[in-house]
C-alpha positions as CSV (number, residue, x, y, z in Angstrom):
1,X,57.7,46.3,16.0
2,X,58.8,49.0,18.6
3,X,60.5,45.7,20.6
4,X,62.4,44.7,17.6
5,X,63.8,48.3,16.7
6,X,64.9,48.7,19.8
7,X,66.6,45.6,20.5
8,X,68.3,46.1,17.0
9,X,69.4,49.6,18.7
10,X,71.1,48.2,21.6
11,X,72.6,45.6,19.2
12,X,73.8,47.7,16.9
13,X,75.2,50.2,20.2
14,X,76.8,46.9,21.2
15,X,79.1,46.3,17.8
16,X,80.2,49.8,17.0
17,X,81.4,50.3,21.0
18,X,83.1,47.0,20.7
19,X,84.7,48.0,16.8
20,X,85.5,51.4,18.7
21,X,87.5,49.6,21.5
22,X,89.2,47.4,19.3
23,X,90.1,50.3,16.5
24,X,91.5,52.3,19.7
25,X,93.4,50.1,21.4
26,X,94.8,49.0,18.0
27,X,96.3,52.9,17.3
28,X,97.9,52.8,21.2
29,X,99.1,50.1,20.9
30,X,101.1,51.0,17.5
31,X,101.9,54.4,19.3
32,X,103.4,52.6,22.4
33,X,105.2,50.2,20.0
34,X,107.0,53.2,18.3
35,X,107.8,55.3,21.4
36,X,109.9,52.6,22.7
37,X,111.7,51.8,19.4
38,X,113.2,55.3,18.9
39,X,116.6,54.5,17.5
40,X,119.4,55.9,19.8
41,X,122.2,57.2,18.2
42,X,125.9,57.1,19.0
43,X,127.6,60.3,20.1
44,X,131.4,60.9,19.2
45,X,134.1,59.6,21.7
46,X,134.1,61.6,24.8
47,X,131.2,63.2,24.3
48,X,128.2,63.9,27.1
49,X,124.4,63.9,26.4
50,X,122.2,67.0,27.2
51,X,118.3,66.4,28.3
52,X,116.5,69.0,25.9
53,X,113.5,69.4,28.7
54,X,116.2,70.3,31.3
55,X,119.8,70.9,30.1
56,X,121.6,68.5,32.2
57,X,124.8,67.3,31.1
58,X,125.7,63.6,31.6
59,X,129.1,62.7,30.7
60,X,130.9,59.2,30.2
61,X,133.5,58.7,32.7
62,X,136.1,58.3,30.1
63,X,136.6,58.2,26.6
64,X,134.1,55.7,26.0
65,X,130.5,56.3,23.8
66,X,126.4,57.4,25.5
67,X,123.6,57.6,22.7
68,X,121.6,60.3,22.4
69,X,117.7,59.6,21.9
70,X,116.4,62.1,19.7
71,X,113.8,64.5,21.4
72,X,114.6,63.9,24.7
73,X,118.9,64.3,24.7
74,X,121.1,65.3,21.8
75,X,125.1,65.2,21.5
76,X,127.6,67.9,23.3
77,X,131.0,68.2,23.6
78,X,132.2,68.0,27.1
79,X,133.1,71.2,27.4
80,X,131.1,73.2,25.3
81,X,127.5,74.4,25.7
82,X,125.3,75.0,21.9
83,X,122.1,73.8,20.1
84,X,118.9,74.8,22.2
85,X,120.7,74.8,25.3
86,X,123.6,77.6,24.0
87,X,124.6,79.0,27.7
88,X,127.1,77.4,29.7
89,X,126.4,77.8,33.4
90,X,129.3,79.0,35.7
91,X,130.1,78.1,39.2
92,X,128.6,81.0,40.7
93,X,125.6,80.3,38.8
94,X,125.9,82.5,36.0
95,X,125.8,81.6,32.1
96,X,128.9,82.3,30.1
97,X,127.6,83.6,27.0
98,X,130.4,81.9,24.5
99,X,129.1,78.7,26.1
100,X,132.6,77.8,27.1
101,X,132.3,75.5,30.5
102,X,134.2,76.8,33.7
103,X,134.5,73.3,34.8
104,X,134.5,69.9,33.3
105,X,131.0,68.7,32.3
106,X,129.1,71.8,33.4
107,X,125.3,72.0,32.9
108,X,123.6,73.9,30.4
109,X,121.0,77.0,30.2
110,X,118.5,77.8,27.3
111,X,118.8,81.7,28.5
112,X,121.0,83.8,30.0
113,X,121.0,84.1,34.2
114,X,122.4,86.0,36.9
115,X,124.9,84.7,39.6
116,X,123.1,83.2,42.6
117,X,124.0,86.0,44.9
118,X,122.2,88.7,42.9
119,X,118.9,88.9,44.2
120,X,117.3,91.7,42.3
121,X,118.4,92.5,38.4
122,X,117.6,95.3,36.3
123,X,115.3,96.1,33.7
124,X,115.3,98.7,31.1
125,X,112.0,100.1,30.4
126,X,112.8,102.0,27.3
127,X,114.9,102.0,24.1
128,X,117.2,104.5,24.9
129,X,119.7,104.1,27.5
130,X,120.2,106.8,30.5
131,X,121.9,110.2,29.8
132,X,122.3,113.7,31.3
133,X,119.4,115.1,29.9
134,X,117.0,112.6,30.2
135,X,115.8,112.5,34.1
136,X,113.3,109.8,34.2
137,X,113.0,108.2,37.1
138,X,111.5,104.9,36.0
139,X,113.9,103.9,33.0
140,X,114.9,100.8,34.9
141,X,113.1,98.2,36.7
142,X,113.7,95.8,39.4
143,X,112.7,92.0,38.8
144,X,113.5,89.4,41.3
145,X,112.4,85.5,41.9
146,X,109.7,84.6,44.7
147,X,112.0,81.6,45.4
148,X,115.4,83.4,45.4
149,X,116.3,81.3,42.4
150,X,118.9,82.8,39.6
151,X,117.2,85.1,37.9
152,X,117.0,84.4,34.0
153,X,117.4,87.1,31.6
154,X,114.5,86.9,29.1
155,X,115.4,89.7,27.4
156,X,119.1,89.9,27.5
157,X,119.8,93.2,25.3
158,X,117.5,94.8,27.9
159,X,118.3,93.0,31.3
160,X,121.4,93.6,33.6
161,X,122.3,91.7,36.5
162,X,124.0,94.6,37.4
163,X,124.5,98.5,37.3
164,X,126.8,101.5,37.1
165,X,125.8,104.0,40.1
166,X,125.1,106.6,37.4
167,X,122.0,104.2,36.5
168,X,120.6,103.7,40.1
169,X,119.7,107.6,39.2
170,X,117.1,106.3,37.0
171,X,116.0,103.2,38.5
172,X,113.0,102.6,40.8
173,X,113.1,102.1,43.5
174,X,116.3,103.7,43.0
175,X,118.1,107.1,44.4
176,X,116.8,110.3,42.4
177,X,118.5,112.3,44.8
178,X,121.4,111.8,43.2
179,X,119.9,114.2,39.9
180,X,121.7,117.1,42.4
181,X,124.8,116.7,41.2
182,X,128.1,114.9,40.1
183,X,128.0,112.8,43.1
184,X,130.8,111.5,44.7
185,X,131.3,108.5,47.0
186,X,130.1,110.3,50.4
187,X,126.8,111.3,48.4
188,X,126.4,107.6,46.9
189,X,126.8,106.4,50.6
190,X,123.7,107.8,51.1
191,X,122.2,105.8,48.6
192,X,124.2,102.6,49.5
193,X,122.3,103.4,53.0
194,X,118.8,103.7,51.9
195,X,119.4,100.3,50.0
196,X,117.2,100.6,47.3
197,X,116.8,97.3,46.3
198,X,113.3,95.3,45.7
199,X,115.4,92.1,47.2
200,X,118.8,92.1,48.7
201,X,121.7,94.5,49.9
202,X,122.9,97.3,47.4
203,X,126.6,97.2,47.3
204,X,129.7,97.2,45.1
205,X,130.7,94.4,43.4
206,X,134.6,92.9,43.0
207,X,136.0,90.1,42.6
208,X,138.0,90.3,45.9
209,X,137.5,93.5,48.7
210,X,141.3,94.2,48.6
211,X,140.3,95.2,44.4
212,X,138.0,97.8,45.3
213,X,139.4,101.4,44.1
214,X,137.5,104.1,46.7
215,X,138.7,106.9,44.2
216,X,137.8,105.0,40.9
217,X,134.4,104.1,42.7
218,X,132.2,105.0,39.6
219,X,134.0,102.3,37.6
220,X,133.1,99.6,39.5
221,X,129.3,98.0,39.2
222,X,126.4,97.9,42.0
223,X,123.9,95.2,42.4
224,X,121.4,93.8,44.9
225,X,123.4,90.8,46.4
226,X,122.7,88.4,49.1
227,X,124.3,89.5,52.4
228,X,123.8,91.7,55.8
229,X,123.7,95.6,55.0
230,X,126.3,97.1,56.9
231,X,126.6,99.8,59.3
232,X,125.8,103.6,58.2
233,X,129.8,104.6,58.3
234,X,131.2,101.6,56.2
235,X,130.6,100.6,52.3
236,X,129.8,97.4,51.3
237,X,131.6,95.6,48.7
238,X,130.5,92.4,47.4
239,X,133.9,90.1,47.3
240,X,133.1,87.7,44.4
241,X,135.7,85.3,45.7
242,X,134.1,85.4,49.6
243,X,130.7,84.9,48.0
244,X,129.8,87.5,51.0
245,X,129.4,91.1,51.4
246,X,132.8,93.0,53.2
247,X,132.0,96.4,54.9
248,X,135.0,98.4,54.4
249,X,136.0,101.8,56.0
């Protein structure tokens, strides 16, 4: 008796492994059947295909028509960045927040980012933006990439690429000194000097060097750029159209 129940046991093991496999292999099959018979679908003349895990933008070469594969591209205009990828991405490796493409066929972002030369942004620790009676210190923090990537802007209402020199007051590492008094440009020097920047060179930032207004100085934004810090006597100025920091005397 003890022979023939288990010999019915390994039987029995035998036929439900085997209905297993073959129930199995049945299901992945069907699954493998209907991954690769997802129905493309045509896009309008002209228009480019965006990958949804990446937001690359591939465009026809003319007017002629790409399909979109739903969940894994979708339909954009060439020119135009929406849907989940809303940010177009500049040349300088910013995101324009309209989504409006600087040049033909530009990629897409699913959040905002900073141009490629900022190397530190800023981020604002409270609800209440600097003023003259609050003196904290620590209002803003720095955040920066390991692998000097752009830096994305999780939380955009709260994130700055860059900063007016009244907010390196309250930013740390920043220049508290600078509670003393109105400063002007000398007295900032001193913080352009100490560079207070988690990555990167603190220095002005305009589109060209010849732009930069020394009286109007408190107008123009700061941020922590890639470049060589200049000498102690100069001030640096980020020229935009350069792509490089200019000391200037």
């Amino acid at each position: 008796m003890i022979l023939e129940a288990i010999l019915f046991f390994i039987i029995f093991s035998i036929v439900i492994s085997y209905l297993t496999y073959i129930i199995v292999s049945s299901k992945n099959e069907d699954e493998d059947i209907q991954s690769t018979n997802v129905k493309q679908l045509p896009c309008n003349s002209g228009q480019c295909i965006v990958n949804l895990y990446t937001g690359k933008k591939v465009c026809p070469s003319d007017n002629s028509i790409v399909y979109e594969t739903p969940g894994v591209t979708y339909c954009q205009d060439i020119n135009q960045c929406s849907g989940p990828f809303p940010f177009a991405i500049n040349i300088d490796g910013s995101t324009n927040l309209t989504g409006e493409c600087e040049v033909k066929g530009c990629p897409c972002s699913k959040k905002s980012r900073c141009p490629e030369y900022v190397m530190s942004a800023f981020n604002l620790n409270s609800t209440e933006l600097p003023n003259r009676r609050n003196k904290n210190r620590k209002l803003f923090s720095q955040i920066s990439n390991e692998d000097n990537s752009p830096i994305s802007l999780e939380f955009p209402n709260n994130q700055f690429c860059t900063s007016t020199p009244q907010w390196i007051t309250y930013t740390t590492p920043g220049c508290g000194f600078l509670f003393e008094k109105d400063f002007d440009l000398n007295t900032f020097q001193r913080c352009l000097n100490s560079n207070p920047c988690e990555k990167g060179i603190l220095a002005f930032i305009s589109e060209t060097f010849e732009d930069f207004n020394f009286s109007n100085f408190m107008f123009t934004n700061v941020g922590c750029v890639k470049g060589t810090k200049c000498d102690e006597l100069t001030i640096p100025v980020f020229d935009q159209t350069l792509g490089k920091i200019v000391c200037l005397n």
